[in-house]
C-alpha positions as CSV (number, residue, x, y, z in Angstrom):
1,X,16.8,-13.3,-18.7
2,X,14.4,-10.7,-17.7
3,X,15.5,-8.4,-15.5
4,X,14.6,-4.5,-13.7
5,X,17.6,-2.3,-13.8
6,X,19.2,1.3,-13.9
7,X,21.5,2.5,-16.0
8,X,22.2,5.9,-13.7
9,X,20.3,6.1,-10.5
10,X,17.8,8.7,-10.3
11,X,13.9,8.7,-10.5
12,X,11.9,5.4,-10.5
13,X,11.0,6.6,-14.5
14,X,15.0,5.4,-14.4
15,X,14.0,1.7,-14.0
16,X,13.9,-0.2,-17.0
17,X,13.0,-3.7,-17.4
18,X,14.5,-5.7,-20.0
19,X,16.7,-8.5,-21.1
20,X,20.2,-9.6,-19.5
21,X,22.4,-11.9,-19.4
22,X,21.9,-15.0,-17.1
23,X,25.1,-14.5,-14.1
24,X,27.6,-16.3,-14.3
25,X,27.9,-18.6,-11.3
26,X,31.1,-18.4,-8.8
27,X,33.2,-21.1,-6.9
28,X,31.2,-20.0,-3.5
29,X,27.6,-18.8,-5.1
30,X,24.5,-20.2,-6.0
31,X,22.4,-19.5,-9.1
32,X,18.6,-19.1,-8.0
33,X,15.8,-19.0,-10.0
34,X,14.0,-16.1,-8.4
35,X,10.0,-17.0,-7.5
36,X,9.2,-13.6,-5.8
37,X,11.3,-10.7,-4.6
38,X,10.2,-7.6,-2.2
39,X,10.5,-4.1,-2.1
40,X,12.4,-2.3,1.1
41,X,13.0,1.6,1.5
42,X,16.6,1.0,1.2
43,X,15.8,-0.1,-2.4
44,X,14.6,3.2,-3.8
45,X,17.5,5.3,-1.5
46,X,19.6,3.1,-3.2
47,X,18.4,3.7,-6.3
48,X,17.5,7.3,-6.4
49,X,20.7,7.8,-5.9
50,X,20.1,9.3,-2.2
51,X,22.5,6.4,-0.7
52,X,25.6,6.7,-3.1
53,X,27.2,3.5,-3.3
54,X,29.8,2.4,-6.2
55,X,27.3,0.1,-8.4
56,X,27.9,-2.2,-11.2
57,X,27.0,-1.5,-14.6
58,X,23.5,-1.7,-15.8
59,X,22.5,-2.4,-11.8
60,X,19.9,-4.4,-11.1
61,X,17.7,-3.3,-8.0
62,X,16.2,-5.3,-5.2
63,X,17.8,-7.1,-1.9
64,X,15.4,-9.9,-1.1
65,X,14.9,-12.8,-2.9
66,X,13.3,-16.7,-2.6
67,X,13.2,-19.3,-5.1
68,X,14.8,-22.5,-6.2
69,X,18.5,-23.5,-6.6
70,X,19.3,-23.7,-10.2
71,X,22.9,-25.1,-10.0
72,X,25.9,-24.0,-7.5
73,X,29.2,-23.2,-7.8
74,X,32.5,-25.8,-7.1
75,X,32.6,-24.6,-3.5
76,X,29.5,-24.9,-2.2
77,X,28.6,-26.7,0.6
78,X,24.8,-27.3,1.5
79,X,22.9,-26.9,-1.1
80,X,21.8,-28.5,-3.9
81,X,19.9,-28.2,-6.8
82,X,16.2,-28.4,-6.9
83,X,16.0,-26.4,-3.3
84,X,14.2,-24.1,-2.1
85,X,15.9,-21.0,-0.5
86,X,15.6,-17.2,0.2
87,X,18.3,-14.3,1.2
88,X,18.6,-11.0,1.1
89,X,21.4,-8.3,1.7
90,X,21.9,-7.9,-2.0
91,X,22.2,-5.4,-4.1
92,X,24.5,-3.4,-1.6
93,X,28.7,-3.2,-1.7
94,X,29.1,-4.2,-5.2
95,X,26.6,-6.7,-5.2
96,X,23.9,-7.4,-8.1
97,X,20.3,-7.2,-7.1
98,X,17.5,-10.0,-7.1
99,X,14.8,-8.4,-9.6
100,X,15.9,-10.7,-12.2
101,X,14.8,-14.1,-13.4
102,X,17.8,-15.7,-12.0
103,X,20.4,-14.6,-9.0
104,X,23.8,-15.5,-8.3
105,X,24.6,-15.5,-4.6
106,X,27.0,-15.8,-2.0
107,X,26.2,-18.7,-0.3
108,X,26.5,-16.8,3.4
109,X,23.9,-15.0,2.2
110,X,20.8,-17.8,1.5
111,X,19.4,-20.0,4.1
112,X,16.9,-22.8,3.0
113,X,13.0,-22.0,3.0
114,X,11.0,-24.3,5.5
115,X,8.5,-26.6,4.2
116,X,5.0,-25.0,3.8
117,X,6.5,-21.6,3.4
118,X,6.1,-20.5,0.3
119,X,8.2,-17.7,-1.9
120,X,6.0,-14.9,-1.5
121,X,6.2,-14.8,2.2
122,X,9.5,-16.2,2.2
123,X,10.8,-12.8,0.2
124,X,8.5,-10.4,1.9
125,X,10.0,-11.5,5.6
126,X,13.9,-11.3,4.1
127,X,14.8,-7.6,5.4
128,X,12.4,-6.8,7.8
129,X,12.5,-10.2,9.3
130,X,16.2,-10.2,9.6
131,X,16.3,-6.3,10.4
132,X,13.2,-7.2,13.0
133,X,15.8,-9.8,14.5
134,X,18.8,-8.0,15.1
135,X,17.0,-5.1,16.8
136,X,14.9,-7.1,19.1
137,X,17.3,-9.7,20.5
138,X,21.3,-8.5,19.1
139,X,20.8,-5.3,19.7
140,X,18.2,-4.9,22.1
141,X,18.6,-8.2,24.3
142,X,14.5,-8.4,24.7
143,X,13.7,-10.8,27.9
144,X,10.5,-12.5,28.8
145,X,8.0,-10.2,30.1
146,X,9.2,-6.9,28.9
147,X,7.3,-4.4,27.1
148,X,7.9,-3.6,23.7
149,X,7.1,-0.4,21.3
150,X,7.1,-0.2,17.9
151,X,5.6,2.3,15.7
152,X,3.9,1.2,12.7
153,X,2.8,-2.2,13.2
154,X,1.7,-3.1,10.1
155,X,4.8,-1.6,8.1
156,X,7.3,-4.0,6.8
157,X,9.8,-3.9,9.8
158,X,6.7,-3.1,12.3
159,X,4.6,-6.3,11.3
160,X,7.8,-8.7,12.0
161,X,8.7,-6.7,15.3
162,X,5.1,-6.9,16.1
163,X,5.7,-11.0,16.1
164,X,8.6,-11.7,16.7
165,X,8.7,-9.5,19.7
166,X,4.8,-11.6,20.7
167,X,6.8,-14.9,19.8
168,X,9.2,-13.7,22.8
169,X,7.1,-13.7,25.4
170,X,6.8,-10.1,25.3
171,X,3.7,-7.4,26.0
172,X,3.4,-5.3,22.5
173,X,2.5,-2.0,21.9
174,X,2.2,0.0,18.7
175,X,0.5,2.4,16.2
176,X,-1.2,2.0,13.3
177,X,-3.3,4.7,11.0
178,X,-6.7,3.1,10.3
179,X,-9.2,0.5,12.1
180,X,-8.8,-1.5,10.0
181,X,-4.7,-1.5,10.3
182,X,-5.7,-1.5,14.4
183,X,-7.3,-4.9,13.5
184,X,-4.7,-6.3,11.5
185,X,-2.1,-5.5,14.3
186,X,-4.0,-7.4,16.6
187,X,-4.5,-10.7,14.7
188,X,-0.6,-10.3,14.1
189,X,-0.3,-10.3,18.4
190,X,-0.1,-6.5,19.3
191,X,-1.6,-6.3,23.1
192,X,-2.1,-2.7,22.8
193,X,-3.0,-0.6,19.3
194,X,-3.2,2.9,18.9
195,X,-4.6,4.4,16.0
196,X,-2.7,7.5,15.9
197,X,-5.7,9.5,13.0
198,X,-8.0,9.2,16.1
199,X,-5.9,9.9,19.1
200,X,-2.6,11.7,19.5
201,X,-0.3,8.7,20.1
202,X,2.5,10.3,22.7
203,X,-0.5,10.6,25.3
204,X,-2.1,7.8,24.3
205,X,1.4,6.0,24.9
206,X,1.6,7.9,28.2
207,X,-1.8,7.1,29.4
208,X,-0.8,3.1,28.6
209,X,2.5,3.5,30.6
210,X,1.0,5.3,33.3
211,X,-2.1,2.1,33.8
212,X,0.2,-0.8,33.4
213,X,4.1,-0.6,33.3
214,X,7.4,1.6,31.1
215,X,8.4,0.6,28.0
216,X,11.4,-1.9,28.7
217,X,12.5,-1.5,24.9
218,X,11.5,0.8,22.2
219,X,11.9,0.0,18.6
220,X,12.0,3.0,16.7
221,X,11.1,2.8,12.6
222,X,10.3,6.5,11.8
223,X,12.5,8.6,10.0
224,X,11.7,11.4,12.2
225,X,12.0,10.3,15.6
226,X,11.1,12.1,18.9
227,X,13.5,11.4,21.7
228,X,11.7,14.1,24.2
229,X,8.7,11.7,24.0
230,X,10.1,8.6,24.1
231,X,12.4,9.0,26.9
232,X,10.6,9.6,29.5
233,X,8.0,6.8,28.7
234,X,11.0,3.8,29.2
235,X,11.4,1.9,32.1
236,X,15.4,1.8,34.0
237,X,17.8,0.5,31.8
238,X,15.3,0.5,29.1
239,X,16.8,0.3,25.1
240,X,15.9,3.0,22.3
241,X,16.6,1.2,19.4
242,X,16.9,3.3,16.0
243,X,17.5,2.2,12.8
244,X,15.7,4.4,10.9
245,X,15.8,8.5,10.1
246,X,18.8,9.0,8.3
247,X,18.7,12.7,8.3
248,X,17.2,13.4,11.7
249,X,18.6,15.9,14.4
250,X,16.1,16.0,17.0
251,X,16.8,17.7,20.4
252,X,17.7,14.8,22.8
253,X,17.0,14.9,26.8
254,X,20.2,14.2,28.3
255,X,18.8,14.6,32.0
256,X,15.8,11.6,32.1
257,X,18.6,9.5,29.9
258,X,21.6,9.2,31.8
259,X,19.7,9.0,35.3
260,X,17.7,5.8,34.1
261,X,20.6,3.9,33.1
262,X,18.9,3.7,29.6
263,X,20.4,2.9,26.0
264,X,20.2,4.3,22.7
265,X,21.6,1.7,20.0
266,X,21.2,2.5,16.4
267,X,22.1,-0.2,13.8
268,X,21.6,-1.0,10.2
269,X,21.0,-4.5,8.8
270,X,23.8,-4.3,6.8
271,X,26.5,-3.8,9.5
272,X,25.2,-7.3,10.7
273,X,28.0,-10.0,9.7
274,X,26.9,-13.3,7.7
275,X,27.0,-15.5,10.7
276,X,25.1,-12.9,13.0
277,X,22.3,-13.1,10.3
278,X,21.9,-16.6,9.4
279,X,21.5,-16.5,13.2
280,X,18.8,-14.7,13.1
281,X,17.8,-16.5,9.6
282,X,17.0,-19.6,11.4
283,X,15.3,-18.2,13.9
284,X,12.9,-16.7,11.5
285,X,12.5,-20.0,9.5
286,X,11.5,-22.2,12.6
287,X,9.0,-19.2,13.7
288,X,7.8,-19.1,10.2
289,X,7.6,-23.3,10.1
290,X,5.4,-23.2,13.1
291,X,3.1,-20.2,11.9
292,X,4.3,-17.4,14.6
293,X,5.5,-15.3,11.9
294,X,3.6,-14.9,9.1
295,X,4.8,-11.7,6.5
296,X,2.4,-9.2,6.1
297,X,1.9,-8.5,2.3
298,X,0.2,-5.6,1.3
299,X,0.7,-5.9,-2.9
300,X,1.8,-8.3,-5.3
301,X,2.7,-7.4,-8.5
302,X,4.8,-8.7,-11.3
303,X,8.6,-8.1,-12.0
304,X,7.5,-5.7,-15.2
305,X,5.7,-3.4,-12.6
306,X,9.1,-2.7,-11.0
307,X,8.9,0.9,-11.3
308,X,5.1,1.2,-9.8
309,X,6.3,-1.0,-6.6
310,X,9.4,1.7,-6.4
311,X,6.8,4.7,-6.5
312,X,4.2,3.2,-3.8
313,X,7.1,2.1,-1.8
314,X,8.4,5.9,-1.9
315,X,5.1,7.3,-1.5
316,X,4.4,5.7,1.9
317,X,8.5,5.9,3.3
318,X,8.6,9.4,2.5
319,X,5.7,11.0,2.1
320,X,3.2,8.9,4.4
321,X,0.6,7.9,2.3
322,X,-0.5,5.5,3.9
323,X,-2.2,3.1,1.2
324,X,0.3,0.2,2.1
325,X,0.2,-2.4,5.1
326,X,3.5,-4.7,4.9
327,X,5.5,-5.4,1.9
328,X,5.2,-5.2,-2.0
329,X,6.1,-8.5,-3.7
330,X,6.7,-9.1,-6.9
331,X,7.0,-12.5,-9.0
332,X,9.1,-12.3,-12.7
């Protein structure tokens, strides 16, 4: 089978894509015959090398997935062949990746793909969808009526907080760095957009806190984040949530924190067991079955253009290009 892998991590000029063999399938996996995968950040840390994590040989990159089940393995338990499915949360702890023709995974880790959805979007809202999840409502306990922030709204993670957080009753704020991203945000449900090339965004955040109501819970996706800014924009007991800037130290407030009861929970998609994400799995798949969650995709490409998705996605993580709204898909 065709497949994108690394021999030694390093540069995206490491990513070769070539032939492999097809995996063979255990007593608890399933074999899927990959229709489209997605590119996350975690991807090119992973592969770079900048996360170090004991890899198999010849690696294959990627963590997202949908397709079709090809056959399963002796112990599996609902599904069957000929279904549609999607997963992520591979290519991590000894794990193969999903940039292949085919996949073999752990059944805990693939939940079936609604009708109507298909595996384009189904891959591109895998991580961020689940990662979007976890922070809102796990993590953050989001209620009714509250006010969420989010910067970058039509990022990969952004878009899905974006809706999901809309889906939840919730008044949405965010950033964006064009009109036409400010336009996209809003058809996706954002309330308020800032575009943060025309206006500085912390007073711009200010000014909306100061007209209507604090921040009740503020979702945090840059890897430099600015706790002197946000902490004195959230509302009593409000939640900072961070899962992103790995190698941050900002100066942190302690004074405005403690004395308004607020939060600051930091988590990582990964940490999240099986059960707590297929929780938040079907979630996703009955607000993508009903249309209130609809993956932003910003390129497609094909599985041979592995090493081009792994450049623009590291362009715009670390270097804030800005040329991409939402997530890179790729079809073998």
């Amino acid at each position: 089978m065709k497949a994108a892998f690394i021999d030694d991590t390093g540069p995206v000029t490491n990513i070769c894509v070539g032939s492999v063999d097809v995996p063979a399938v255990q007593p608890r996996q399933v074999l899927v015959r990959t229709g489209a995968v997605a590119v996350n950040p975690i991807d090119t840390y992973v592969r770079s090398g900048n996360v170090k994590l004991e890899l198999p040989a010849r690696y294959i990159v990627g963590c997202d997935i949908a397709g079709t089940v090809e056959s399963v393995g002796a112990d599996v338990s609902g599904f069957s062949v000929g279904q549609r499915v999607w997963g992520s949360n591979q290519g991590l702890f000894g794990r193969q990746g999903t940039f292949a023709e085919f996949a073999a995974i752990d059944q805990c880790w693939l939940y079936p793909t609604p009708d109507g959805v298909g595996d384009e979007d189904a891959a591109a809202g895998a991580l961020t969808g689940i990662t979007a999840h976890l922070g809102l409502h796990l993590h953050g306990g989001l209620q009714q009526g509250e006010v969420v922030f989010v910067n970058g709204g039509t990022g990969g993670v952004g878009s899905a907080v974006v809706q999901l957080a809309r889906a939840a009753g919730a008044t949405v704020v965010t950033t964006v760095g064009s009109e036409l991203k400010r336009q996209t945000a809003l058809q996706l449900g954002a309330d308020h957009v800032i575009n943060y090339r025309e206006e500085d965004a912390a007073t711009a955040i200010s000014n909306f806190v100061a007209e209507h109501r604090p921040i009740n819970l503020w979702f945090e996706t840059l890897r430099s984040p600015s706790p002197d800014v946000t902490i004195p924009l959230l509302a009593k007991r409000g939640r900072y949530v961070l899962m992103a800037g790995r190698d941050a130290r900002p100066e942190f407030p302690v004074g405005p924190f403690y004395v308004n009861d607020l939060r600051a929970i930091g988590f990582a998609m990964f940490n999240a067991s099986a059960e707590e994400q297929r929780m938040a799995a079907d979630d996703l798949n009955s607000l993508m079955a009903d249309g209130q969650l609809r993956p932003l995709i910003g390129k497609r490409l094909s599985l041979d253009d592995a090493a081009s998705a792994h450049q623009l996605q590291e362009e715009n993580t670390l270097m804030g290009a800005g040329t991409l709204s939402g997530k890179i898909v790729l079809t073998p």
